[in-house]
N, C-alpha and C positions, 0 to 999 in steps of 0.2 A: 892161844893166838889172839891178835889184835883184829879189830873189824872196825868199820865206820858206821854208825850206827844212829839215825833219826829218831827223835821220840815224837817232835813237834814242829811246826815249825822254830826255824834258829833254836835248836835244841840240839845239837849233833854231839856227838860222844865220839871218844875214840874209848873202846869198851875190848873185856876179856872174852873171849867164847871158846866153846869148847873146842879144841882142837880134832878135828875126823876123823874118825875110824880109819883102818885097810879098806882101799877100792874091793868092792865084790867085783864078781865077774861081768867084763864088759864096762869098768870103770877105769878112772885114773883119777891117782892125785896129783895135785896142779900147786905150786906155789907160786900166788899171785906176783909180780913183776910190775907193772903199771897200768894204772888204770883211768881212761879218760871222764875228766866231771863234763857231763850231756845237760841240755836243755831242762831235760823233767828230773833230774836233779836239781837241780835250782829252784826249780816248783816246791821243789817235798823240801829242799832248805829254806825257801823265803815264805811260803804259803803254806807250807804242808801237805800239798797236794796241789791237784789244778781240775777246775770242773768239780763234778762230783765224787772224784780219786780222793780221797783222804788216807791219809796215816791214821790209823788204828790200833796199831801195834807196834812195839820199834821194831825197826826195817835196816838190815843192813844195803845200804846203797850200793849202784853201779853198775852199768851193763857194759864196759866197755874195757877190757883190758886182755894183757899180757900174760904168758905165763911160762915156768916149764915144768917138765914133767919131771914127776918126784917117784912115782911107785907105778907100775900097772897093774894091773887084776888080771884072773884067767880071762885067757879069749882074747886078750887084748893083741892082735900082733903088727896093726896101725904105727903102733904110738911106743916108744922107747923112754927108758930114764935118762932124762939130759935133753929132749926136744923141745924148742922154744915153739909157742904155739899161742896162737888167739883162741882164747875160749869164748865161741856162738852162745850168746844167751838166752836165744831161742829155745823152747821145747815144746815142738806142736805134739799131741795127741795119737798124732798116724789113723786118728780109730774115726773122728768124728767126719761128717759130711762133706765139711770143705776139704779136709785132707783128703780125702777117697776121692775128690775131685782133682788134690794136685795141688790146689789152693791154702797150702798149709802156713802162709804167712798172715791167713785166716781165718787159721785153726779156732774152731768151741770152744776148746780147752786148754788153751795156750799156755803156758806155765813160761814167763818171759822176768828174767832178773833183775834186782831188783823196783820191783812195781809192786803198789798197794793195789790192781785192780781187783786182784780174788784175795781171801782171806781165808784160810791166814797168808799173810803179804807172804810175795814168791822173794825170798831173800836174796840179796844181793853177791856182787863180786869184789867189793873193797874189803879186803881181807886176806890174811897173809896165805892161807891155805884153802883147799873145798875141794872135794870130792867130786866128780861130775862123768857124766856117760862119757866114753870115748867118741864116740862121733860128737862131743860137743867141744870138745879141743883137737882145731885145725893145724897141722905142722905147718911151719915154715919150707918153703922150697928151697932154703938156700939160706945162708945165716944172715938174719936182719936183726934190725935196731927194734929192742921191745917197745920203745913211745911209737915207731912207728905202725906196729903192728898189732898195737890197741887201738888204732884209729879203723880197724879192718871191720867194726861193728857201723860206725857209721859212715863207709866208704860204699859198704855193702848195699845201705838204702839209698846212696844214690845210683849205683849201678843197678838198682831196679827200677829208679827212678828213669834213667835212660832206660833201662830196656822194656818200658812203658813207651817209649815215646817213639820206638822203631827205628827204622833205620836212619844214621843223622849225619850218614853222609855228602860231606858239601853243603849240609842244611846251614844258614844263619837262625843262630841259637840266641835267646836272650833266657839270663837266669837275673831274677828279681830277688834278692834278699843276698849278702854275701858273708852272710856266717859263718859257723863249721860247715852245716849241711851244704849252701851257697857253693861257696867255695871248691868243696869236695865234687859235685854235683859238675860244677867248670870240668874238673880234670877227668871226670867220667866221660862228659862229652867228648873233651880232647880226644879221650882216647880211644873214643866210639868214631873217630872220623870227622866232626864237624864242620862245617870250612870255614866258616865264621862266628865268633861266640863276645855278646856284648853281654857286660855285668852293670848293673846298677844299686846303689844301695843309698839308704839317706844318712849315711854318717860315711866321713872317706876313709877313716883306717883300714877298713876290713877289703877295702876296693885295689890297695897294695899285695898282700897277699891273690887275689883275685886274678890280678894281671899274670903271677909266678905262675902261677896253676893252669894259664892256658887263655884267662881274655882277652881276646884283640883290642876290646873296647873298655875302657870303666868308667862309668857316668856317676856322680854326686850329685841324687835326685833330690836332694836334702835343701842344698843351697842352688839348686839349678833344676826346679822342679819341670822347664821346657828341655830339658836333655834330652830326650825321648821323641821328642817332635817330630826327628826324623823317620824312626821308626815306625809314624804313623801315617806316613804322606800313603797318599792313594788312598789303597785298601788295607794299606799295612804289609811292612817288609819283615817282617819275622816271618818264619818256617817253623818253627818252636821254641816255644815258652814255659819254663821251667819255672811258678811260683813257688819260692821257698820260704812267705812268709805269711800266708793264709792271713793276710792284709785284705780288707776291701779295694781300697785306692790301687795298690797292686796288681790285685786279679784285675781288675776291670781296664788298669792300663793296659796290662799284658794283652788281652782281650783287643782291645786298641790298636795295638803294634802288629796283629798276627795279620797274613794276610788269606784271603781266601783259601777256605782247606786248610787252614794250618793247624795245628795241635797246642793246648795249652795240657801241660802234666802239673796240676797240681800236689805239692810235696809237704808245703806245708802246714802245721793243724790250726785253723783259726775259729771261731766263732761260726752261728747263723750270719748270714749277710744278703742284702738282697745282686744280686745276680745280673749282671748284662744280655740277658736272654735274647731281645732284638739281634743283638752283632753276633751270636753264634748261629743264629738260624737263617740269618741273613748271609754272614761270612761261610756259611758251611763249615763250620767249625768243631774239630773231636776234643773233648773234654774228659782227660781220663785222670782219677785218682791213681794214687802210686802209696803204699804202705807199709812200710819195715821192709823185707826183706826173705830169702830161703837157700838156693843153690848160688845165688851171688854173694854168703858168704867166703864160700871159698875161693871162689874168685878173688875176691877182696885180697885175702890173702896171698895169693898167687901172684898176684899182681904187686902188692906191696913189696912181696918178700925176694923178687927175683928184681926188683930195679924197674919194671918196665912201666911204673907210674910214680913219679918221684913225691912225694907227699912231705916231703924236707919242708918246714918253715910254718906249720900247722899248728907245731906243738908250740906255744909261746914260754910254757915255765913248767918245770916241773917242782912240786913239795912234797916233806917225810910225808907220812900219815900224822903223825902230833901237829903240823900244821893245816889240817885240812881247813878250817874257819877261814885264815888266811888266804886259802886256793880258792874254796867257794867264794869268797868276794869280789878276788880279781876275774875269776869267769863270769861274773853278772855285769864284770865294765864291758863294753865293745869297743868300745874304744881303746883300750887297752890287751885285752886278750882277744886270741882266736881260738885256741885250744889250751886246758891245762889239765895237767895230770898231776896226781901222786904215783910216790912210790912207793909200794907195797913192800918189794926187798929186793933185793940186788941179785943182777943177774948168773 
């Protein structure tokens, strides 16, 4: 079978590997369908890592795709042959401390696809076949579009992301960054109840899509760095703020715009930075991380696969696998892309 496969950076292969075995008991085999290229993709493509994450090893890439089911294992009575399904590429441990606590998107031992953080690197899902626990391939509720139900990995983090951020009914929402996660993030809120939800971003393509997804507002902080101004009159009209870009200038707006009591959810991962500590302490301010994700995978999926969040307009292009060079480059423009996938094989 074929795999997409990193040795360095800009070194990507499309390479042979061995085809898997029969699922044992309590497995399934899976033949990949589509698979979305993420953020930390791009890392392990342009950098070869990010931080202190290196490739070490080649790595099949990918944490985000589609699939259907090809074979099941004993035990299996979930999952049939012919169901289309998001494979979770999560696997916390169940055993260590924070799982025992519930906290398994915090798991010690996290075995999370394709990532070089443990070694030997936890191998990826771009690839035509793979083997995987049956709780880690989620059925569809109803017959959806595989591009769309490969976006259920990172639909997922944002629907943690709100349900970090509590109840956001009627609340005026602002989400800062309007990327994949941005964007996705809009339509969680949407669908959390929000009553008003402003997007801002420094580049305008991605602030189109934005509006689809549920913003009342889209501001281009780029060429209209006082957009926001309003946001800041008094003490600040926000109720909650969603950073999706673990920006300084960003958090510190955000921070800006929130009004007394309000919440900023930070989403996304940026650097050391120094901190507006006066205006949270002053503003009375809750300040909570929000990271990956657990039981809102399947959510993700639920929601995808039954219509009841339209995530149409995300996926901007999809390419074979023999083009993957091509697809990673257009996901590194934003100006150009929002989402791109390959396709692994036909459904």
């Amino acid at each position: 079978m074929r795999a997409l496969v990193a040795h360095a950076a800009h070194d990507l292969r499309v390479e042979e590997r061995q085809t898997p075995a029969d699922p044992a008991a309590g497995e399934v085999r899976l033949r990949i369908l589509a698979g979305g290229i993420c953020g930390s993709d791009l890392h392990y493509y342009h950098h070869g890592g990010f931080g202190t994450v290196r490739i070490r090893e080649p790595m099949i890439l990918g944490h985000e795709a589609s699939a259907v089911v090809e074979e099941v294992g004993a035990g299996v009575e979930e999952l049939s042959v012919g169901d289309i399904v998001a494979v979770n590429p999560s696997k916390p441990c169940g055993r260590c401390e924070e799982c025992r606590r519930g906290l398994r998107n915090e798991c010690l031992d996290m075995v999370f696809s394709g990532s070089a953080m443990r070694f030997p690197h936890a191998q990826g899902l771009f690839r035509e076949r793979m083997v995987v626990p049956a709780v880690q391939a989620v059925r569809a509720g109803a017959p959806a579009d595989p591009a769309l139900l490969a976006l259920a990995e990172p639909f997922a983090v944002c629907l943690h992301a709100v349900k970090r951020a509590g109840s956001l009914l009627g609340a005026t929402v602002l989400v800062s960054g309007c990327g994949p996660i941005g964007c996705l993030t809009i339509a969680a809120a949407r669908h959390a109840g929000a009553g008003r939800i402003i997007a801002c971003d420094v580049v305008p393509e991605p602030l189109r899509l934005a509006e689809r997804l549920g913003a009342d507002e889209c501001l281009d902080v780029g060429t209209r760095p006082a957009a926001l101004d309003a946001c800041k009159e008094g003490k600040g009209r926000i109720d909650v703020a969603f950073d999706c870009t673990g920006h300084p200038q960003a958090l510190a707006t955000a921070v800006e715009c929130l009004r007394p009591r309000g919440k900023l959810v930070a989403v996304g991962l940026g650097g050391s930075l120094d901190f507006p500590l006066p205006s949270v302490v002053t503003k009375e301010l809750d300040v909570v991380g929000s990271f990956r994700f657990d039981d809102e995978f399947s959510l993700a999926v639920g929601l995808i696969s039954s219509g009841a969040v339209d995530l149409s307009g995300m996926v901007t292009r999809t390419f074979p696998l023999e083009q993957a060079k091509e697809a990673f480059d257009l996901a590194g423009d934003r100006a150009r892309a929002m989402k791109v996938q390959l396709i692994l094989s036909q459904a």
